[in-house]
C-alpha positions as CSV (number, residue, x, y, z in Angstrom):
1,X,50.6,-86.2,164.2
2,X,50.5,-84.2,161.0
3,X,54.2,-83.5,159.2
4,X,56.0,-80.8,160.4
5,X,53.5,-80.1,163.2
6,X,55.7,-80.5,166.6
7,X,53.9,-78.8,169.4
8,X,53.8,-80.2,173.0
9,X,50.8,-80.4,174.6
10,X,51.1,-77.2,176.1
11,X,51.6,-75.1,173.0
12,X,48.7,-77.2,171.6
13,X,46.7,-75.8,174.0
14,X,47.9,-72.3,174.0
15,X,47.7,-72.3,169.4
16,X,44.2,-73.8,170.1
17,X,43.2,-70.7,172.5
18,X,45.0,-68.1,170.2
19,X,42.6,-69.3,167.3
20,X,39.4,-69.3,169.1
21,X,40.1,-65.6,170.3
22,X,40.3,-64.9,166.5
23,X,37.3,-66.5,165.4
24,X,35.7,-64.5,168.5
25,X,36.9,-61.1,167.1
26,X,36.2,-62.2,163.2
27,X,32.3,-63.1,164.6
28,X,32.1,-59.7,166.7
29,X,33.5,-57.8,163.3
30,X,31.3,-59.6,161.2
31,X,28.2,-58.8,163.7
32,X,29.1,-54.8,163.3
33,X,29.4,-55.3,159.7
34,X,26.1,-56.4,159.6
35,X,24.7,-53.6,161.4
36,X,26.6,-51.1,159.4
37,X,25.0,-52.9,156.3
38,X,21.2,-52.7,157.2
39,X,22.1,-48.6,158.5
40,X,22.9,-48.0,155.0
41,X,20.4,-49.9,153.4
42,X,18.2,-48.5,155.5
43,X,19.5,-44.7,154.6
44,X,19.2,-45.2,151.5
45,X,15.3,-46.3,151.8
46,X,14.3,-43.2,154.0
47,X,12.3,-41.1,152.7
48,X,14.7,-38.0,152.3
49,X,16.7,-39.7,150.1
50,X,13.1,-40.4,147.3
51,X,12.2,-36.9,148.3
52,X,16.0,-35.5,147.2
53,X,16.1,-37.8,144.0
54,X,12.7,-36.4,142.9
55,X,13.3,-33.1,143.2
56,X,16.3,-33.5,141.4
57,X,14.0,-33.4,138.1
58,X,10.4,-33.0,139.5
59,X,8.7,-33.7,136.5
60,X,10.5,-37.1,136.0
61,X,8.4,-39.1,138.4
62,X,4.8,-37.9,136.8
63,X,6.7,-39.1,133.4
64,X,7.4,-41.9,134.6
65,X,4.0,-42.9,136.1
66,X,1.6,-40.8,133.5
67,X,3.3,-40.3,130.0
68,X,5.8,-42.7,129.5
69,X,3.5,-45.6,128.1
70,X,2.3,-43.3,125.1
71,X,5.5,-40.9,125.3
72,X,8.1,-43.2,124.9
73,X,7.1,-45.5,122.1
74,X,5.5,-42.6,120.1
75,X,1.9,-44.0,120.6
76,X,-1.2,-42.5,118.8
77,X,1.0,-39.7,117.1
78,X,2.5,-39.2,120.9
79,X,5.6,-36.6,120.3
80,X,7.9,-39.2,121.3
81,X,10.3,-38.4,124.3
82,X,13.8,-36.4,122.7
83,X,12.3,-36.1,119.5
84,X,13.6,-32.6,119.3
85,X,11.8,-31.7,116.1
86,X,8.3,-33.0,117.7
87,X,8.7,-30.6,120.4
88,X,10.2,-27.7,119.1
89,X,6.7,-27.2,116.7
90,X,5.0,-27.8,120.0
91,X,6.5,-25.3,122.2
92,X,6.0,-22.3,119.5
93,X,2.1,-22.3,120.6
94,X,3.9,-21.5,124.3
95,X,4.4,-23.6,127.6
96,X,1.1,-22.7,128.8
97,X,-0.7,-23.9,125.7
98,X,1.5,-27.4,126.1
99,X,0.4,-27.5,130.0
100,X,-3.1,-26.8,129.3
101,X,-3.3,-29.5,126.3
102,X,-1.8,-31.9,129.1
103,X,-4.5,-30.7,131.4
104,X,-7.5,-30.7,129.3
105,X,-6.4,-33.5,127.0
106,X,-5.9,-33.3,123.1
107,X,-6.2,-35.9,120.3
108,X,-6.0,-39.3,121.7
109,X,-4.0,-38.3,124.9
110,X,-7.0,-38.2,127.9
111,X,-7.4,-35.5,130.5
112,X,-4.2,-35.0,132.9
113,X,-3.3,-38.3,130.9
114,X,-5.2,-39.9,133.1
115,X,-3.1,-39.2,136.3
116,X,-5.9,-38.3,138.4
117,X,-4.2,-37.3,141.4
118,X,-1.5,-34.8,139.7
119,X,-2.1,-31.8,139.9
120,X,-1.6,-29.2,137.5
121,X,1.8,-27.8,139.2
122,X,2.8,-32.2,138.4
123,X,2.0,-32.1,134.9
124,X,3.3,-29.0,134.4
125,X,6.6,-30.2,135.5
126,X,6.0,-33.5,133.4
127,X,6.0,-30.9,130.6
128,X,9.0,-29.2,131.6
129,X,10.8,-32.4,132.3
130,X,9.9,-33.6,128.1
131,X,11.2,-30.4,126.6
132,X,14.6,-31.0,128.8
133,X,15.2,-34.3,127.9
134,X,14.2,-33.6,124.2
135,X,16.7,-30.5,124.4
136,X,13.6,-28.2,123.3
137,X,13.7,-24.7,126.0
138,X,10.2,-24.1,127.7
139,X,11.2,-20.6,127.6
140,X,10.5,-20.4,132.0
């Protein structure tokens, strides 16, 4: 018998059931846990919550899919994303000049920069989205 363990045999039995019915409650918790777990993970997967985070800044996901390879590391004489000075010189010719270049293409940067199924409401928010993060005003 271990020290300082002095149970009959009936209080055995009686600690033995009290510590089953715990493990029984811990495993039922844990079960509802797990369910509680894949509903949230599986909130957070719905398509709501994409559609909510894109339209926080719509023209963030067309960055991030069309422009950002040449954008971001300032590619081809790409106006590099936040380079203020870039864009400021840009946006004097006027928004619509800066969405139609994005549309039509200029320099090295191809048509619609080769996001073929934007459309010209997607780039335009693409622009829009640059001139924010580079803290230039499109003037809309």
């Amino acid at each position: 018998m271990p020290i300082g363990l002095n149970l009959s045999e009936d209080k055995r039995h009686v600690a033995s059931a009290n510590q089953g019915s715990r493990v029984k409650q811990v495993g039922t918790m844990g079960k509802h846990v797990g369910v509680w777990v894949v509903a949230l993970v599986l909130g957070a997967c719905s398509g709501e919550s994409a559609e909510m985070a894109a339209n926080a800044k719509p023209g963030q996901s067309t960055y991030n899919e069309a422009c950002i390879s040449c954008h971001n590391p300032g590619i081809s004489g790409a106006p590099r994303l936040g380079d203020t000075d870039a864009w400021q010189a840009r946006i004097a010719k006027g928004r619509q000049a800066l969405v139609n270049s994005t549309i039509n293409g200029l320099n090295s940067m191809p048509a619609k920069g080769m996001c073929w199924r934007c459309s010209n409401e997607d780039l335009g928010n693409a622009v829009d989205y640059i001139l924010e993060q580079s803290g230039v005003s499109s003037g809309r």
